[in-house]
C-alpha positions in Angstrom: -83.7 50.0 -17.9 -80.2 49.3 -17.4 -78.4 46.2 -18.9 -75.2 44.5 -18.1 -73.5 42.5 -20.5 -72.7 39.3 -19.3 -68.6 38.4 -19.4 -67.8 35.1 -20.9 -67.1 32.1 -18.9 -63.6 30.9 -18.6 -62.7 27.3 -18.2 -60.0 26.0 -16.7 -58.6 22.7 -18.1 -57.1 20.4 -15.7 -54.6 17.6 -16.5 -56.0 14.4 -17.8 -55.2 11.6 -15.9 -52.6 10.7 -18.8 -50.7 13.5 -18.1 -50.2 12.8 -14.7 -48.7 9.4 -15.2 -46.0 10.9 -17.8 -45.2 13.5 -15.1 -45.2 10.9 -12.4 -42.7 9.0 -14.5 -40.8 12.1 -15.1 -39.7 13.2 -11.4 -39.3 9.0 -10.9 -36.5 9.3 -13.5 -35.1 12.5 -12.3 -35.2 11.0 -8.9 -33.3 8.3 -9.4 -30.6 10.0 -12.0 -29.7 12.3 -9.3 -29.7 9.8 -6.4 -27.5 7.6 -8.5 -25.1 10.9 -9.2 -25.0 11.2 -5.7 -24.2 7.9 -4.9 -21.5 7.4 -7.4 -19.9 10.8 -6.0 -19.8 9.3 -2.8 -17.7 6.2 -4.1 -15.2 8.0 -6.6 -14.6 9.7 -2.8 -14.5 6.9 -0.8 -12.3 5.3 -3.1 -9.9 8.1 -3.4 -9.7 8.2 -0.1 -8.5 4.5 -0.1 -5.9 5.2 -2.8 -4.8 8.4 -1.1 -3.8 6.7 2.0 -2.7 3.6 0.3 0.3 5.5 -1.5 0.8 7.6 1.2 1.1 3.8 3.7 3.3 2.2 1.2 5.4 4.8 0.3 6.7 5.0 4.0 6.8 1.3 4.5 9.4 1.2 1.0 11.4 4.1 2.8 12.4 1.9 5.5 13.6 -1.1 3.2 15.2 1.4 0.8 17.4 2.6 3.9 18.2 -0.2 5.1 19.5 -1.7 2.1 21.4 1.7 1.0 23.2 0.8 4.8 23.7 -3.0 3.8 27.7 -3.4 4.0 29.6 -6.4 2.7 31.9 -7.2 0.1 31.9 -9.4 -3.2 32.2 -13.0 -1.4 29.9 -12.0 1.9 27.6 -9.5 0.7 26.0 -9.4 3.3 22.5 -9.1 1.8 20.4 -12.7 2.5 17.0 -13.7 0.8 15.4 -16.5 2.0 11.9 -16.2 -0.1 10.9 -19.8 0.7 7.5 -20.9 2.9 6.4 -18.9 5.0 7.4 -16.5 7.3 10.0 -15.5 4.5 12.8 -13.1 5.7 15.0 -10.6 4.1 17.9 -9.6 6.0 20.6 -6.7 5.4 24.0 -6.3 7.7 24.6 -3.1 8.8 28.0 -1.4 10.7 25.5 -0.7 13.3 25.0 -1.3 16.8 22.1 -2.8 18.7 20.1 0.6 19.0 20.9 1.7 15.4 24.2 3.8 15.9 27.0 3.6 13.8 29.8 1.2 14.5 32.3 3.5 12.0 34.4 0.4 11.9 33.9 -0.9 8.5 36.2 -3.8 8.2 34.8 -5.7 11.3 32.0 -7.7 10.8 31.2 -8.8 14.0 30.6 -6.0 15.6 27.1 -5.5 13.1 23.8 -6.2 13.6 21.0 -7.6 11.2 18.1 -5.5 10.0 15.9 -8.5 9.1 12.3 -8.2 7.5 9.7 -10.9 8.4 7.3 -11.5 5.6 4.3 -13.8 6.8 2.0 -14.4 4.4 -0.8 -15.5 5.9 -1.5 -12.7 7.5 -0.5 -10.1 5.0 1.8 -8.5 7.7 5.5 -7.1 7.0 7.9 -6.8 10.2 11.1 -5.6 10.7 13.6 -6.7 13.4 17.6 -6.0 14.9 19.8 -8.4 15.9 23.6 -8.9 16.2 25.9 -10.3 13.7 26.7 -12.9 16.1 23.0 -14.4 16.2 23.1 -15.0 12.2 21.2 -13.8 9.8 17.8 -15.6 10.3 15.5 -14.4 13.0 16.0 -15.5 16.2 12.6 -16.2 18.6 13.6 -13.1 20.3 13.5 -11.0 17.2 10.7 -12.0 15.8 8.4 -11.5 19.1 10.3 -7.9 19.0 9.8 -7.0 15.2 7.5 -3.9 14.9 4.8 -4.7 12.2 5.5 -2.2 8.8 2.7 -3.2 7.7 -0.4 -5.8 7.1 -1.6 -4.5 4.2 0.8 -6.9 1.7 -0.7 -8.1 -1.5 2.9 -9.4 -2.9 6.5 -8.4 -2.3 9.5 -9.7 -3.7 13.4 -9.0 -3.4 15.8 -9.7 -5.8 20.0 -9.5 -5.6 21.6 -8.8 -8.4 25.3 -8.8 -8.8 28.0 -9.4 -11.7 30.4 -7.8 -13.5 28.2 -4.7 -14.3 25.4 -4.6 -11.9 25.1 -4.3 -8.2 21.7 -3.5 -6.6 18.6 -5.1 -5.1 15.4 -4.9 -6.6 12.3 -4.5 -4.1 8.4 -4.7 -5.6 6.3 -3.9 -3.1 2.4 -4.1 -3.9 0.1 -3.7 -1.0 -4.1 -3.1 -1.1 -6.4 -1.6 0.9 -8.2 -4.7 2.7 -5.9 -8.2 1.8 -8.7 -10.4 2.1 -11.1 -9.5 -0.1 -10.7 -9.2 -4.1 -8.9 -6.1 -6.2 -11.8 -3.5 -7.1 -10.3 0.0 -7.8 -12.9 1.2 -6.7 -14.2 -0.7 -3.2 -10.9 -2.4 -2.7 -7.8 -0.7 -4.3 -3.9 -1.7 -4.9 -0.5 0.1 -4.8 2.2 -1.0 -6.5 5.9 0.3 -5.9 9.3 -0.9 -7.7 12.7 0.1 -7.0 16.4 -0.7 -7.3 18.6 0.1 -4.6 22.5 -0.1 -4.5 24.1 -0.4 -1.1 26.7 2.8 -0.5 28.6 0.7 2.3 29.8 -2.1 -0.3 33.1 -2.9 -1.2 32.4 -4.4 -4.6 
């Protein structure tokens, strides 16, 4: 008679219903760490992105006031550099030996021959302009320039010039701080500012 021995039974033990709660709760947490990684990625991103093109905007727009005022030509009694940072639109104007289109007069000691680069600042609308217009005309912004002036900019949060001139300075100081949507309140990250500062002595002065 043949026997057979008789293998021992092997249980497998499932998870109790405890177990799969704490797992549950596990991956939940996991879940939600690594969405919120992701989502905070995507901001740091977005946000440089902001900042990236906010120096980049600005940085151009203070290249055209820094050569205009390097052209500014005058002398110690008509400097030829007017400010007028009163209600708005505010203007800033620089007189250049310059012709209607831009080219170079080369006569120096003539005034009236010069045109007016003026910069319209309205505040209300954030918005930085820039306009030409002959000597002749004056130094505030006729009608005619100001429905010409090509818009810099309408990103401006603040700007200010200042003229400074004595016995042992000469320059104009221009802050420039511009942000990424005007209207809405600083955030560096959703909403982000620039801010640029420089002093600028005109070469064409006699002073």
């Amino acid at each position: 008679m043949t026997f057979q021995r008789k293998q021992p039974q092997r249980y497998c033990r499932g998870l109790t219903l405890t177990e799969l709660l704490i797992a549950s709760v596990l991956v939940g947490v996991l879940t939600l760490g690594a969405a919120g990684v992701m989502i905070g990625m995507r901001k740091i991103q977005g946000s440089s992105r902001l900042s990236s093109f906010l120096v980049i905007h600005s940085s151009a727009v203070m290249a055209h006031i820094q050569r205009s005022v390097l052209q500014a030509t005058g002398y110690q009694s008509d400097p030829g550099i007017i400010l007028n940072s009163g209600s708005s639109p505010r203007y800033y104007s620089f007189r250049q030996d310059t012709n209607s289109s831009g080219t170079t007069n080369n006569t120096p000691a003539n005034y009236a021959d010069d045109t007016w680069v003026i910069y319209i600042h309205d505040t209300t609308a954030y918005k930085l302009s820039s306009c030409r217009q002959a000597a002749s005309s004056g130094a505030a912004p006729t009608a005619a320039c100001v429905s010409g002036a090509v818009e810099l900019t309408n990103r401006v949060q603040s700007l200010t010039f200042t003229f400074v001139a004595d016995a042992v300075n000469f320059y104009v100081g221009v802050n420039l701080q511009t942000i990424s949507n005007p209207a809405s309140a600083q955030n560096p990250m959703a909403n982000p500012s620039y801010n640029l500062a420089t002093k600028i002595t005109p070469t064409s002065h006699t002073w």
